[in-house]
C-alpha angles and dihedrals in degrees: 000000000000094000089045085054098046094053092060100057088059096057094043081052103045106031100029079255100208100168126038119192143160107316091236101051110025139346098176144023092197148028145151123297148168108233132188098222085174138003124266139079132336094291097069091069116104138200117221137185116218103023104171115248109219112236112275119261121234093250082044136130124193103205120202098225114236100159134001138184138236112226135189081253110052085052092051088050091052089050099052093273100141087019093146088056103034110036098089095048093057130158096069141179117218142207132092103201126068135170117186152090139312115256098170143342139205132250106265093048116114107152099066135038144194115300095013108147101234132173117197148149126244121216121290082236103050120126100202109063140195103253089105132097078243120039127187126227151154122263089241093056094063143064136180110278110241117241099236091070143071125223105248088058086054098053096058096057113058111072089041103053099049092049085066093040094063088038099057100019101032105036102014106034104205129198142178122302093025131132124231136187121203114193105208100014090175102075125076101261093053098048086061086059104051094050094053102041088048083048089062096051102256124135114246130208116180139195116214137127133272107281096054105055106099092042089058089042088055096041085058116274120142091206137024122184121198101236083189094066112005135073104256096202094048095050097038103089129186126010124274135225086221150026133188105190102194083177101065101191124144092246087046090048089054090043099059100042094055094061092047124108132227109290092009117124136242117213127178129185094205104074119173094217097089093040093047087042093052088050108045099020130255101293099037093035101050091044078054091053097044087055098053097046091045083054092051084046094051086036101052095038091055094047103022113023089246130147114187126215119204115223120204121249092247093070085082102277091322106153120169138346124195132196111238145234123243 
């Protein structure tokens, strides 16, 4: 009884507790969090006391927040970018990353347990985020935090990587002896890349600038061209059974397609399908979308070989593969 009130008090001092309640449903009904009322820049963000907190699912955990990220994203989103999705369900959190503690869980949950240290991502399309001193996931989304590291470092791993994950296991399916090519390997996204496909035994070459080239050749990579100063197309040898493209530009998309194999697979993080969505609204937006990607289809078969596959938005920005040419 002492150590159950004691615990309480921490929360109440720490998270403007307002509600206690039973430790495996539900320890609080408000908190702190930073909320988008509005689209625009950084200084629409807003800070607010006694946000409510939903009821807790039954496949639920309610994470105490020690530590979140700031992805590309969150900062799109801010920005409009979704707005066909999102705007009326203003106002939004934010955040996709968390790394805590666990404050409750529900009742169907066996795998964690009050006071587990966990780190997670939530859904690109949730509209609760993580930027909240309680944040609110499924018990797949999240895993034990390892020891060795802090919590900060754990917060900023989940959402890229899989994001890669989905990219190279899921789509690609890469395997052991493969070449990949990952197109920006310095940013988080593609050293995530690099590490797993290099985990899998693949063999990695990476575009990035400069400044990054000894942080992707320790990460892995067999090869890093400086897209800054050097010819891409002169220094890149060989074809690849994959290519991740975290640039997403129309020269980098040709690019990558003319160095795939045959069967290999194409994925990009920039899609058209939210932005034409956002501009000419869901139904005529996502019809948009289908067409163009019909035509690249048509386009690159005829001078490539190259058939594309959309992805949906919900496998984490994903946007379209393609199979390659020899």
């Amino acid at each position: 009884m002492i150590r159950i009130a004691r615990r309480s008090i921490e929360y109440a001092i720490n998270s403007s507790i307002s509600t206690l309640k039973n430790a495996n449903t539900r320890l609080i009904s408000t908190c702190r969090a930073v909320v988008l009322p509005r689209f625009g820049g950084p200084e629409v963000l807003e800070v607010r006391h006694n946000v409510g907190l939903p009821d807790l699912g039954a496949s639920e955990v309610l994470v105490r927040t020690a530590a979140v990220a700031i992805n590309p994203l969150d900062c799109r989103m801010r920005s409009g970018y979704g707005r066909s999705l999102f705007e009326p369900l203003l106002p939004l959190i934010l955040g996709r990353d968390v790394s805590g503690e666990v404050a409750a869980i529900g009742s169907s949950v066996r795998q964690l347990y009050v006071g587990q240290e966990v780190f997670g991502a939530l859904h690109p399309t949730a509209v609760r985020g993580t930027y909240s001193d309680y944040a609110v996931l499924s018990e797949d989304e999240l895993v034990p935090k390892p020891p060795s590291i802090t919590h900060v470092e754990a917060s900023a791993i989940p959402f890229a990587a899989l994001t890669a994950w989905r990219a190279l296991k899921s789509t690609a399916r890469i395997s052991p002896g493969q070449t990949v090519l990952v197109i920006g390997g310095g940013g988080a996204v593609g050293l995530a890349a690099i590490q797993l496909s290099v985990a899998a035994g693949c063999k990695v070459v990476t575009t990035c600038g400069k400044l990054s080239i000894d942080r992707v050749m320790a990460a892995g990579a067999e090869k890093a061209i400086d897209y800054t100063s050097e010819d891409l197309r002169a220094k890149l040898e060989g074809r690849f059974d994959a290519v991740l493209d975290t640039i997403g530009l129309p020269e980098t998309e040709i690019l990558g397609v003319d160095l795939l194999k045959r069967g290999g697979n194409y994925m990009t993080l920039q899609g058209e399908a939210v932005s034409l969505a956002d501009t000419y609204g869901l139904v005529v937006g996502g019809a948009a979308a289908t067409a163009k990607l019909l035509k690249k289809q048509v386009q690159y078969r005829q001078s490539h070989g190259v058939g594309t596959t959309p992805l949906s938005l919900p496998r984490r920005e994903l946007d379209q593969s393609g199979q390659g040419s020899e």
